[in-house]
PAVEX-617488 format. One record per residue: z, x, y of N, C-alpha, C in turn. Coordinates in steps of 0.2 Angstrom, whole numbers, plus 2048, in hexadecimal, padded with zeros to 3 digits. Example, Ala and Ser with C-alpha at 12.3 -4.5 7.8 and 13.67 -1.06 7.14 Angstrom:
BEGIN
8278427E482783E7EA8278427F0;8238407F58248447FB827840800;
This chain:
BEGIN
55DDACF4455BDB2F40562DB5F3E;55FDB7F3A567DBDF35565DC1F33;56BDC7F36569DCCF3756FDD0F32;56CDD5F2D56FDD9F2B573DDEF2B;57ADDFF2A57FDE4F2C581DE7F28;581DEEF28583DF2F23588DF7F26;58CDFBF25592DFFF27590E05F22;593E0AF25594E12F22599E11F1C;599E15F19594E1CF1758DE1BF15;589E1FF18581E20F1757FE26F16;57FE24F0D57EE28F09577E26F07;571E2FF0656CE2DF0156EE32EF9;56EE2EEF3573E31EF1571E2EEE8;571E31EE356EE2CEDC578E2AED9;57CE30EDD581E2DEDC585E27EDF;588E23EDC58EE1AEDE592E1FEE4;593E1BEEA599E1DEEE59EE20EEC;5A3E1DEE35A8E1FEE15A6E26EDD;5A0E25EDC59FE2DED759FE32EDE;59EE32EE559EE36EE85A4E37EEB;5A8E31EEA5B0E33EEE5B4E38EE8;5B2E36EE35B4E39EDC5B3E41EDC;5AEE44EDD5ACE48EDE5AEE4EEE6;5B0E4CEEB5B4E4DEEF5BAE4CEEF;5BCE48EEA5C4E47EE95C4E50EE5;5C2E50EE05C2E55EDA5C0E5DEDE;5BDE5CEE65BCE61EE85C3E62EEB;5C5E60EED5CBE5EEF25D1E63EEE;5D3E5FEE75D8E60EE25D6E66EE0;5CFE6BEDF5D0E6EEDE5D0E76EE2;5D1E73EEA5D1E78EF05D8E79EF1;5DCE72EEE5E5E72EEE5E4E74EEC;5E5E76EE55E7E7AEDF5E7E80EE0;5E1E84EE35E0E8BEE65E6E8DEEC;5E6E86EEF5ECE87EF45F3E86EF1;5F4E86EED5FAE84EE95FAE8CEEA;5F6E8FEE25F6E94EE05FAE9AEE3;5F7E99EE95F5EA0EEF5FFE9EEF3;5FEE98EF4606E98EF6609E9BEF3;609E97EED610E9CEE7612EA4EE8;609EA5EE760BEABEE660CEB2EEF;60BEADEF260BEB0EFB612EAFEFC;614EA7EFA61AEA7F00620EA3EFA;61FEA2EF3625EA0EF0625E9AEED;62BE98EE962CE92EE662DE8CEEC;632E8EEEF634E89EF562EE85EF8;62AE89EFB625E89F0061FE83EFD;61DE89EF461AE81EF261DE7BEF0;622E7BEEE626E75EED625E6EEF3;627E70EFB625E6FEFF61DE6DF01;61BE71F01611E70F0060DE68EFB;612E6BEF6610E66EF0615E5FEF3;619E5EEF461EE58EF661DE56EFD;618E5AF01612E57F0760EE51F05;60CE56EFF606E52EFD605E4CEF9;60BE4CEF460DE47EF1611E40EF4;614E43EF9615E3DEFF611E3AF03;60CE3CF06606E3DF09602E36F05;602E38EFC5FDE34EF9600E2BEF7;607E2EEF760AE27EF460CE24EFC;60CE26F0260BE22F09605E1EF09;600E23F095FAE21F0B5F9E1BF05;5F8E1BEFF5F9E14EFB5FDE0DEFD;602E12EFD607E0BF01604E09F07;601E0AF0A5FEE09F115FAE05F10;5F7E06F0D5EFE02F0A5F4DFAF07;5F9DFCF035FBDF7EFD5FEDF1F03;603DF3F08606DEDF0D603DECF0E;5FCDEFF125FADEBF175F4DE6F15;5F1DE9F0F5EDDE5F0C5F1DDDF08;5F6DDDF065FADD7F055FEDD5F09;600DD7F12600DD3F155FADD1F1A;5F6DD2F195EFDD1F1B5EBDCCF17;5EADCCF125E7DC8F0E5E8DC2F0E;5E5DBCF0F5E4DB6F0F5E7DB3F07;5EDDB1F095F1DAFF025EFDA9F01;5EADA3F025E9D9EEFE5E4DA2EFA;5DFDA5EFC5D9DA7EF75DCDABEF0;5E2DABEF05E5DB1EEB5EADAEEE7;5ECDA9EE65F1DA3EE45F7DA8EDF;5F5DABEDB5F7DACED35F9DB6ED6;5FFDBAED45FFDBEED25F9DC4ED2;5F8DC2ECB5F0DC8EC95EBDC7ECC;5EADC1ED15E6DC1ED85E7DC4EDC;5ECDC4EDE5EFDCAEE35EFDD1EE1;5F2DD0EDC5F2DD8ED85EBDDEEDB;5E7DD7ED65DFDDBED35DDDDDEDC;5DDDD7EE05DBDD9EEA5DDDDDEEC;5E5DE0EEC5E6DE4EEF5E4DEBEEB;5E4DEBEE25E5DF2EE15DDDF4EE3;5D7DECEE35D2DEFEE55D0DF3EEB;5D3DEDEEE5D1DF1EF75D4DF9EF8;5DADF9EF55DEE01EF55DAE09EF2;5D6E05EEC5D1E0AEEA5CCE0BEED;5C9E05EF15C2E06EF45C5E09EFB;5CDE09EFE5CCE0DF055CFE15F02;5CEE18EFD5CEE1FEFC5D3E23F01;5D9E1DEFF5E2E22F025E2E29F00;5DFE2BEF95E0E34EF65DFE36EFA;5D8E35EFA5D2E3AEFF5D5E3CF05;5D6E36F095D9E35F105E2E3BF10;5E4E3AF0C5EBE3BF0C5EBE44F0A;5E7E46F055E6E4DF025E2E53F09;5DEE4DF0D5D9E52F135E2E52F19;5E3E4CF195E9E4CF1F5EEE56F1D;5F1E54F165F5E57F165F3E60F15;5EDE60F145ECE66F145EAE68F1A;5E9E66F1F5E7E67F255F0E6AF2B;5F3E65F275FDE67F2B5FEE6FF29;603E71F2D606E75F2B609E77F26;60CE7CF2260FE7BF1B617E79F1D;61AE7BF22621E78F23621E71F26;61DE6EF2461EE66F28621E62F26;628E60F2962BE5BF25629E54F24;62DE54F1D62AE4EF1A627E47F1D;62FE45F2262DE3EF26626E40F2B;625E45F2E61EE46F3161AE44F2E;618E47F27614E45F23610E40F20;618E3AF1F615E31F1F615E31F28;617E31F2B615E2EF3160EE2FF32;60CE34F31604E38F33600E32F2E;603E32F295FEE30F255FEE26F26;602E25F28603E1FF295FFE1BF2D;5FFE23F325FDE20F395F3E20F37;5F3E24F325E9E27F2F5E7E1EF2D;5EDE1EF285E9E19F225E9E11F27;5EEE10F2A5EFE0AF2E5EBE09F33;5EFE0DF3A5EBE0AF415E3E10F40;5E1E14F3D5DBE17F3D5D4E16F37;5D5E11F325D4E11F2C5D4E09F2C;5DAE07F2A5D9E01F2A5DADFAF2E;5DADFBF345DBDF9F3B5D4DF6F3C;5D0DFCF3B5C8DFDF3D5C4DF7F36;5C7DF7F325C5DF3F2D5C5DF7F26;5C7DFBF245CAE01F1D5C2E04F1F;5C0E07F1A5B9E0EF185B7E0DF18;5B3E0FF1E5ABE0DF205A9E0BF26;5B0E07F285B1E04F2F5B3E0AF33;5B9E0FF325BAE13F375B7E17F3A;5B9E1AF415B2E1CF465B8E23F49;5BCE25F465BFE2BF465C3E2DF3D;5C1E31F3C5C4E36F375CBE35F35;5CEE30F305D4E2FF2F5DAE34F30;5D9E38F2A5DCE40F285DBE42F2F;5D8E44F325D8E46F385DBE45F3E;5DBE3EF3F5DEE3AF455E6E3AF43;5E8E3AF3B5EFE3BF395F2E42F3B;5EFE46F3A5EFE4EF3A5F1E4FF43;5EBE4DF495EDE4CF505F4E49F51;5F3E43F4F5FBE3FF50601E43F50;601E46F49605E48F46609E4EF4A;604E53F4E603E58F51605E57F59;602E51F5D601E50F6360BE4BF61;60CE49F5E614E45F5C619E4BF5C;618E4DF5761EE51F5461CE58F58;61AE59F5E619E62F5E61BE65F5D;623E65F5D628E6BF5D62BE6AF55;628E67F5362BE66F4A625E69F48;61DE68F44617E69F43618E6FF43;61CE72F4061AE7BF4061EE7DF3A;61DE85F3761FE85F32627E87F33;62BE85F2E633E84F30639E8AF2A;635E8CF23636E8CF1F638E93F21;63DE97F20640E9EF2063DEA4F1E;639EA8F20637EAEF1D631EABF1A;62EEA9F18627EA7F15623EA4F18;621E9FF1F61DE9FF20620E9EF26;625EA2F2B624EA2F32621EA9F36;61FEACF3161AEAFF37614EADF3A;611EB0F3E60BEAFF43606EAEF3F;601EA9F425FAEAAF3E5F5EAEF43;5EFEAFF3F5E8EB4F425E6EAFF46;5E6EA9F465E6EA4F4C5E9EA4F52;5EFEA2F515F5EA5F565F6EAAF5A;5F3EB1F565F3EB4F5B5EDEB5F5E;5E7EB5F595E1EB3F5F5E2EB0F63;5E4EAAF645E4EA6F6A5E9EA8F6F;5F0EA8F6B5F3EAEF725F1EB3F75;5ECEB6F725E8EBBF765E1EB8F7B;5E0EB2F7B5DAEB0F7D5D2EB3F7B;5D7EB3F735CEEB7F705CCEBBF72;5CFEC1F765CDEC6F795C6EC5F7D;5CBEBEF825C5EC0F875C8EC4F8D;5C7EC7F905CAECDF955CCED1F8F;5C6ED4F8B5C6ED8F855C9EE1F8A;5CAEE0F8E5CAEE7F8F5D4EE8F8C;5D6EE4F8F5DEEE2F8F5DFEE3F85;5DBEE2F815DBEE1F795D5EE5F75;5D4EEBF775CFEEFF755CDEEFF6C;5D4EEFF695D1EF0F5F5D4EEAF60;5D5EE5F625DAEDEF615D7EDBF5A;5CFEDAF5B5CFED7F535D0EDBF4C;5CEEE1F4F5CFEE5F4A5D5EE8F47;5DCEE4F4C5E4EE4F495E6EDFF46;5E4ED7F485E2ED4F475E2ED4F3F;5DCED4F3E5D8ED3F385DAED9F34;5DFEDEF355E3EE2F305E9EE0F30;5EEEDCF345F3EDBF345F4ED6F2D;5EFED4F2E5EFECEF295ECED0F22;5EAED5F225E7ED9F1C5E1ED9F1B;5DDED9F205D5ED7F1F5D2ED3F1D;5CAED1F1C5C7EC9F1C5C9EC7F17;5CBECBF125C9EC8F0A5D1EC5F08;5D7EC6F0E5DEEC2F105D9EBAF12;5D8EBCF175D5EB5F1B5D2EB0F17;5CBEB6F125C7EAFF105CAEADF08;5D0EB0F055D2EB0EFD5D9EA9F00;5DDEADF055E3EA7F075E9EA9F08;5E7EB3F065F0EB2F065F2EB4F0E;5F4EAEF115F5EB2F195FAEABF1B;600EAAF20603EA3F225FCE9FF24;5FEE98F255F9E93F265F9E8DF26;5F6E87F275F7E80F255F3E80F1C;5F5E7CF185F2E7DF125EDE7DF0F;5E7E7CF135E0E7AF135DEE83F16;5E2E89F185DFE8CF1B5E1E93F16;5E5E90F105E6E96F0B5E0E94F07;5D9E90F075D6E91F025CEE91F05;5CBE95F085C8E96F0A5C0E98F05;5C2E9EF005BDE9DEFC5BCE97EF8;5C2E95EF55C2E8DEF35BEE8AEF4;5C0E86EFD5BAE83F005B4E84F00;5B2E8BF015ABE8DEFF5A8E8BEF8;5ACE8CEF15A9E89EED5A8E83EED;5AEE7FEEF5ACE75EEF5A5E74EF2;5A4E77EF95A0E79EFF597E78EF7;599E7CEF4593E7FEEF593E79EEB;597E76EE8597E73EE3596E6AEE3;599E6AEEB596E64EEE590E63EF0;58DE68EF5585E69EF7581E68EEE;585E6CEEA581E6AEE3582E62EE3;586E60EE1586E58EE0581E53EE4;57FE57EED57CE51EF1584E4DEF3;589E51EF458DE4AEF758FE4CEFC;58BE52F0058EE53F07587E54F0A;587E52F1157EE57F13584E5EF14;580E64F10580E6BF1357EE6CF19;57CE69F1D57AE6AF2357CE6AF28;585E66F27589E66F2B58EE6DF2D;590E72F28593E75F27590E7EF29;589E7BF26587E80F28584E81F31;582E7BF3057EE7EF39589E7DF3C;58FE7CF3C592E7BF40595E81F3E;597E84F3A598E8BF39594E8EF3B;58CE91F3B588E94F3D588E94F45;589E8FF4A587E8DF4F590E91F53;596E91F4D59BE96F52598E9DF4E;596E9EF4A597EA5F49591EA8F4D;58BEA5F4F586EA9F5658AEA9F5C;58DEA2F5F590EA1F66595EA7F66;59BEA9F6059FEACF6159BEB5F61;597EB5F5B593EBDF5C58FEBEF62;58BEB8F6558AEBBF6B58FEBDF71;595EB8F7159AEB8F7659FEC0F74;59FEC1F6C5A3EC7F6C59EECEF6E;598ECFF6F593ED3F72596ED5F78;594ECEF7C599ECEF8359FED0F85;5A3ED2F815ABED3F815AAED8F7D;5A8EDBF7B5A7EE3F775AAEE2F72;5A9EDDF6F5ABEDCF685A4EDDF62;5A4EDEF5B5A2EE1F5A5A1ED8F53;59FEDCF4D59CED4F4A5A4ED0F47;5A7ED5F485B1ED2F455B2ECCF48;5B0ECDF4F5B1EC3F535AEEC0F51;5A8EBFF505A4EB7F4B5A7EB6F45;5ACEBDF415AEEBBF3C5B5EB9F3B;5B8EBAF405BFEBAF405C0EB4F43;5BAEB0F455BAEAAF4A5BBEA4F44;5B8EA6F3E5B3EA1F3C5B9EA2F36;5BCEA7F365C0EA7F305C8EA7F32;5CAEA4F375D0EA3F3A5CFE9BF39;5D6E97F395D7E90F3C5D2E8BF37;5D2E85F365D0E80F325C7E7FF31;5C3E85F355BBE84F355B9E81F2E;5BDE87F2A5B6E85F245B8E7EF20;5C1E7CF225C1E74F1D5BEE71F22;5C1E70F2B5BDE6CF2B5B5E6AF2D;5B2E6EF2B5AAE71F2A5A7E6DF22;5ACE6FF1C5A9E6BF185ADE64F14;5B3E63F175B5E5DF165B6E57F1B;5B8E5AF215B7E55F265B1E53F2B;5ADE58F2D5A8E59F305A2E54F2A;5A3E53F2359EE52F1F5A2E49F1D;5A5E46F215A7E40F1F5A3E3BF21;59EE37F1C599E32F1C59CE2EF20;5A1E2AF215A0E26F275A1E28F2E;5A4E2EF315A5E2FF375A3E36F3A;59BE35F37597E3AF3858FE38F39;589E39F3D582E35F3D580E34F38;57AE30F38578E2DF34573E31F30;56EE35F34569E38F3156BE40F31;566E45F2C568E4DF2F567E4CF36;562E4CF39561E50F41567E4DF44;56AE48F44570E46F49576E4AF46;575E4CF3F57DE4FF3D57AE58F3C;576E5CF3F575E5FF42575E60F4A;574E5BF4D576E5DF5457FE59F54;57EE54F52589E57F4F58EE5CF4F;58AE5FF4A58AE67F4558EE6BF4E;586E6BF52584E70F56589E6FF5D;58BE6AF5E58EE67F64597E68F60;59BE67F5B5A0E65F575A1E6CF58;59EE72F5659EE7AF5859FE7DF5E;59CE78F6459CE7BF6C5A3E77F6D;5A4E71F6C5ACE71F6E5B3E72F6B;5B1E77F635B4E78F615B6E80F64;5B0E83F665B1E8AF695B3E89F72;5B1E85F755B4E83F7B5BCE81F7C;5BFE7DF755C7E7BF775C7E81F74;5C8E86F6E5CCE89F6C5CAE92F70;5C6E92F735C6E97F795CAE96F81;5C8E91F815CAE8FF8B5CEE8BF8B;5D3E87F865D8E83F865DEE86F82;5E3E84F835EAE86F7F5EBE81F77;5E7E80F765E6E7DF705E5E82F68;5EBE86F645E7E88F615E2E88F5C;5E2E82F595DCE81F555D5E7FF57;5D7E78F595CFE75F5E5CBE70F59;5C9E73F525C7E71F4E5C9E68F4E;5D0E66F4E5CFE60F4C5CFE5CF51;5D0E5FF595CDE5CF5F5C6E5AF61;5C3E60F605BDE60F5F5B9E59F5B;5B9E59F545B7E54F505BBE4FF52;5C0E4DF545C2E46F575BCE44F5C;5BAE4BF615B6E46F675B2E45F64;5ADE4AF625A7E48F5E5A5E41F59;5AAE3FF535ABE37F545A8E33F5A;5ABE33F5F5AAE2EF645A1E30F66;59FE36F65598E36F66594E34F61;595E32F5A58EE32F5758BE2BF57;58EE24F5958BE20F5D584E21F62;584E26F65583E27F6A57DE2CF66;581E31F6257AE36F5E576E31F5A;577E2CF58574E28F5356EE23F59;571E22F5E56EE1DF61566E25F62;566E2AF6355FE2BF6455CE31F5F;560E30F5955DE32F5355CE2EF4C;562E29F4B560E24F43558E24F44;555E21F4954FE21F49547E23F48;54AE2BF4A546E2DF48544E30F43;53BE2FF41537E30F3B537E36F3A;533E39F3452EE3EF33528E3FF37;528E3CF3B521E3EF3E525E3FF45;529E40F4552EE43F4E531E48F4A;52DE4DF44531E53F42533E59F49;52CE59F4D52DE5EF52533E5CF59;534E55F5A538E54F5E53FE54F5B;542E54F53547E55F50548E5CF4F;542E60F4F544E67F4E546E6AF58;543E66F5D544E69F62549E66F67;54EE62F63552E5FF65559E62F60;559E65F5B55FE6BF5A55EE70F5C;557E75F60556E7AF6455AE7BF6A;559E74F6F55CE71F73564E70F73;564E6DF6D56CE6CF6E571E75F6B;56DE78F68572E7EF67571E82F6D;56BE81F7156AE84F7656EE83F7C;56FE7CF7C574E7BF8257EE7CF7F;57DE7BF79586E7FF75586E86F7A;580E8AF78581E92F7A582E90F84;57FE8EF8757FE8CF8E585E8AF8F;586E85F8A590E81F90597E87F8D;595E8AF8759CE8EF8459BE96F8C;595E98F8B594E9CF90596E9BF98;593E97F99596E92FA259CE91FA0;59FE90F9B5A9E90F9B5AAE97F9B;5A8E9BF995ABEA3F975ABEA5FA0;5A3EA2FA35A2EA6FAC5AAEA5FAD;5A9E9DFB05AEE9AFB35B7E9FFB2;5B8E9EFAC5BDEA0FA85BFEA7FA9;5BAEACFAA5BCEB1FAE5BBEB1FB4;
C-alpha cells in the first residue's frame, strides 16, 4: 500500500504559498520601515545606521546559507552544466524564504547587536534549524526564533545595547522584571504608575519611541500588519488574539490580587516582544497546529508559559522561551485535535474552556508557592 505524505505549511487559503509569503514579507518591510522611522528620530543617525546594517547582513547570510549548502548538498551528476546548478540552487533558496527568516530574527535582537552576532545567529536559523530538518516546511522549531535564543543564550554578555547615550538606558521590561512585577506589591505601591510615566505613557510604548530590541519600536505598526494580514486570510487571527487576551485576563486578574489596578494587564501586554511574537511568530504555518481548535489551545498554553517564565524566573522576556517549548507540543496538540469534525463542535468549545481554565490554575499555584 502507499501512502500519502504531505508536510506544512497547512494553509486553507485561494492564495499560492508564494502569494502568502509575499504578503508577510511586505508586512514585515513595512513594520521596519516604522522602526526605522521612530529610531532616527528617538535615538539618531548612528543608531539607525547600525539597525539597518543588522539587517542587511542578516539578509545576505541567510541567502548564503541557503546558496552553500544547497550546492554542497545537491547531487552533482543530476546537474552536469552550470545553468543546472544555477537554476537548483537559486530555486531551492527562494522556496526556503532566507528574507522572511532573516527580517523576523533581526528585529527581535537588540539594537546594539554586533554584527558577527548577527550572521552567527543567522547562520545557525537557516542551517542547523531550517535546513538540517529538510529547508520550509520541514522544521519543527521557528528558525528566526531558535537564531534569536542562540544568539542570546551564546553571546550573553555582548546581546545588549552598546551604543553611547542612545539606547543604553533601561527598558519598561527590565525594570518590571527587576521588580518581579510587583509581586510583594506592598514594597512597589505606584510602581506601574512610574513605570509607565517614566517612559512617557502608553501611547510611548504602543507608537515606539522608548529603548528596545527593533520589533518593539513598532507596536502600532504591527497592529496594522495584524489588520491587514487577518484581511488577506494569511494568518489565522485566532492566534494572536486568544494568546494576547489569555495574558491580559491572567495578568488583570493577578494584578487585582496585588492591588493593582487595570495598568498591569496593559503594561504586561505592552512591554517586551508579545505583540511581534503574537502576530509574526506565533502565526508561522509550519510550526504551529494544524487546525483552529489546536492553535487556540496553542494560543492558551503559549500565554501560561509565557506569563509563568517571565514572572517566576530571571528571564526577562520569556516570550521566545516560551514559543520554543510549545513547538515541541503541537505533535502532540495535533495528535488529539487534526481530527476532529464539526460535529465534536461542543467538545472543541469545551476543550479551550478547560485549557484557559487550567492557564489561570498553573500561573496562580506558581504565584501560591512563590510567595
Amino acid at each position: 500500500m502507499k501512502f500519502l505524505s504531505k508536510h506544512s505549511p497547512f494553509m486553507r487559503n485561494a492564495n499560492t504559498t508564494q502569494e502568502i509569503l509575499n504578503i508577510v514579507l511586505f508586512s514585515l518591510i513595512f513594520v521596519l520601515i516604522w522602526s526605522f522611522v521612530n529610531i532616527y528620530f528617538v535615538f539618531g543617525t548612528i543608531v539607525l545606521l547600525h539597525g539597518i546594517s543588522m539587517v542587511v547582513v542578516s539578509c545576505i547570510f541567510a541567502i548564503l546559507s541557503h546558496v552553500f549548502f544547497h550546492f554542497f548538498t545537491m547531487k552533482k551528476e543530476n546537474y552536469k552544466d552550470s545553468k543546472a546548478k544555477f537554476t537548483y540552487i537559486y530555486k531551492k533558496t527562494k522556496e526556503g524564504v532566507p528574507i522572511i527568516t532573516a527580517l523576523i530574527l533581526t528585529m527581535c535582537l537588540p539594537l546594539g547587536t554586533p554584527l558577527y552576532v548577527v550572521i552567527v545567529a543567522t547562520i545557525f536559523a537557516e542551517i542547523f534549524v531550517k535546513l538540517m530538518f529538510g529547508g520550509f516546511g520541514f522544521n519543527i522549531f521557528n528558525p528566526a526564533l531558535s537564531g534569536f535564543i542562540f544568539a542570546v543564550i551564546s553571546f550573553s554578555s555582548i546581546v545588549s545595547p552598546y551604543i553611547p547615550d542612545a539606547i543604553t538606558s533601561s527598558t519598561p521590561l527590565g525594570i518590571m522584571n527587576g521588580t518581579n512585577w510587583g509581586i510583594g506589591a506592598r514594597d512597589y505601591p505606584n510602581l506601574i504608575h512610574n513605570v509607565v510615566a517614566l517612559f512617557g505613557g502608553y501611547s510611548n510604548m504602543i507608537f515606539g519611541t522608548m529603548p528596545g530590541a527593533i520589533a518593539e519600536n513598532a507596536r502600532f505598526a504591527i497592529i496594522l500588519a495584524f489588520i491587514y494580514m487577518g484581511y488577506k486570510k494569511v494568518i489565522d487571527i485566532f492566534i494572536p488574539i486568544f494568546y494576547i487576551g489569555t495574558i491580559f485576563i491572567v495578568t488583570w486578574i493577578l494584578g487585582i490580587h496585588l492591588g493593582f489596578g487595570i495598568e498591569y494587564p496593559t503594561t504586561h501586554i505592552l512591554t517586551g516582544a508579545i505583540f511581534f511574537a503574537a502576530v509574526f511568530m506565533a502565526t508561522d504555518p509550519v510550526t504551529n497546529p494544524i487546525n483552529r481548535q489546536g492553535r487556540i489551545i496553542f494560543s492558551i498554553f503559549f500565554a501560561t508559559l509565557t506569563m509563568i517564565l517571565r514572572l517566576f524566573s530571571n528571564h526577562n522576556e520569556a516570550v521566545g522561551y516560551s514559543l520554543l517549548l510549545m513547538n515541541t507540543c503541537v505533535p502532540l496538540i495535533d495528535r488529539h485535535t487534526a481530527n476532529v469534525t464539526m460535529k465534536d463542535l461542543n467538545k472543541k468549545k469545551l476543550s479551550i474552556v478547560i485549557s484557559m481554565a487550567v492557564s489561570f490554575v498553573v500561573v496562580f499555584v506558581f504565584l501560591f508557592f512563590y510567595q
